[in-house]
C-alpha positions in Angstrom: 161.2 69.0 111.0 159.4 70.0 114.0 158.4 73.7 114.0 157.8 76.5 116.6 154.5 78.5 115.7 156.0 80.8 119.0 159.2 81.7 117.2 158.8 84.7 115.7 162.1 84.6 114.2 161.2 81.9 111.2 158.4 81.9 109.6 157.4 78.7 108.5 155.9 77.6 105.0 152.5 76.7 105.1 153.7 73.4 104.1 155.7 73.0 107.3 152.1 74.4 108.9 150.3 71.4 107.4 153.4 69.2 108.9 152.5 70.7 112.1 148.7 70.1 112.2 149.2 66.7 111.7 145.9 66.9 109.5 145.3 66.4 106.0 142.4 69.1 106.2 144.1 72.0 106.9 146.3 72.2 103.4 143.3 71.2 102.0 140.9 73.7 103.4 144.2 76.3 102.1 144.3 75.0 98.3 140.7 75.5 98.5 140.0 78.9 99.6 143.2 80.0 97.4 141.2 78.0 94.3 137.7 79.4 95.0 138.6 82.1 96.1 141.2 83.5 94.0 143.6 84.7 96.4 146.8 84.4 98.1 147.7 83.1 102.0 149.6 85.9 104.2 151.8 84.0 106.6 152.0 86.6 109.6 153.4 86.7 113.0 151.0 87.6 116.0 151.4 88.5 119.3 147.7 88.5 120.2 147.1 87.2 123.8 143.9 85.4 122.3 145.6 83.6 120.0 149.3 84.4 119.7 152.0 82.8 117.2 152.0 82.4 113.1 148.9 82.3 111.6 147.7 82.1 107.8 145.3 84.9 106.5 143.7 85.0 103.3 142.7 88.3 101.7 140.6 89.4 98.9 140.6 92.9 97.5 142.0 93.9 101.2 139.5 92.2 102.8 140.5 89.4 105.4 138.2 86.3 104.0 139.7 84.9 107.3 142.8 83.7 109.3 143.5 80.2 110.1 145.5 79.3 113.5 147.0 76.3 113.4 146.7 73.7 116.3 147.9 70.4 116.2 145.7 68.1 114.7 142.8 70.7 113.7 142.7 74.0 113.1 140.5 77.2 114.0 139.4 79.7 111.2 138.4 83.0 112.3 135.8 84.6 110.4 134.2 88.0 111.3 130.5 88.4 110.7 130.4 92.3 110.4 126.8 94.8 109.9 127.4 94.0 106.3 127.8 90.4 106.4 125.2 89.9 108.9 121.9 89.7 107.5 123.1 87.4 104.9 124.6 85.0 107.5 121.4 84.7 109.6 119.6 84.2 106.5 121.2 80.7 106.1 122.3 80.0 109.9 119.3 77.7 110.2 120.4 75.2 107.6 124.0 75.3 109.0 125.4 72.6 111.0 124.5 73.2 115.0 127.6 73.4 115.7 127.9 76.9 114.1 124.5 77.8 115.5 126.0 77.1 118.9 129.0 79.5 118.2 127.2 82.5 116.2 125.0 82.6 119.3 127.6 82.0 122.0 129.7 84.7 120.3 129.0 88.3 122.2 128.9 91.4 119.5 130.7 94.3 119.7 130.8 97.4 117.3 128.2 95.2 115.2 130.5 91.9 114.6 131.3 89.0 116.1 134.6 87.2 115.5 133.4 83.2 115.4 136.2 81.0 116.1 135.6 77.7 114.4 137.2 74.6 115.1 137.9 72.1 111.6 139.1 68.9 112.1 137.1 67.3 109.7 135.3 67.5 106.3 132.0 67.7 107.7 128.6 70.0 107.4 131.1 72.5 109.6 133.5 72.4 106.9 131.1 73.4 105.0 129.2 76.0 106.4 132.8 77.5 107.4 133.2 77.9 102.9 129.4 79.5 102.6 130.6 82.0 105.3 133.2 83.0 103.0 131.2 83.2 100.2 129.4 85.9 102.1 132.5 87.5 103.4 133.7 87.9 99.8 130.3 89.3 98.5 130.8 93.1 97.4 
């Protein structure tokens, strides 16, 4: 079944989401965070212009950990480094994978966070980094 992530009218099942992404990863990358992490996924319905369509957020004592959009073939997980987060981050940043460098510094702040957007296709040093971000995110 071929599903419409612009159809606000069904909501798929993040199964059908991992159909759509055409990549082993991204269920994967789910299990995980919902394993280490201890919490649920929030299928939800956004009309964003950035990034519009169903996306999958994962929440921990109502904190967003982050929010997966699905593409086909990878996927991009939002993760917001906020005034809290972000002495922690930039403590490690220099043994995180370049890519992630590159982004982090690309990525203009505003209101003391910055929203990285980082592409996963594959279980890589990114991959990584992307779960020690979220360690950080989660810390009280």
């Amino acid at each position: 079944m071929v599903i419409d992530l612009q159809n606000k009218n069904v909501c798929p099942s993040l199964e059908e989401i991992g159909e759509f992404t055409g990549n082993p990863l991204f269920l994967k990358f789910c299990s995980e965070a919902m394993e280490k992490y201890n919490c649920k996924e929030k299928i939800e319905f956004s009309s964003c212009s950035m990034e519009p369509g169903w996306n999958i957020k994962f929440k921990k004592s109502g904190k967003t950990l982050c929010t997966i959009y699905p593409k086909e073939q990878y996927f991009t997980v939002m993760a917001v480094i906020g005034r809290k987060e972000k002495e922690s981050f930039e403590e490690i940043l220099p043994e995180c994978d370049v890519r992630l460098n590159e982004i982090y510094q690309h990525t203009k702040e505003g209101n003391g966070q910055r929203w990285l957007m980082i592409d996963l296709e594959d279980m890589d040093d990114l991959y990584r980094d992307v779960l020690r971000l979220i360690d950080i995110r989660r810390e009280p």
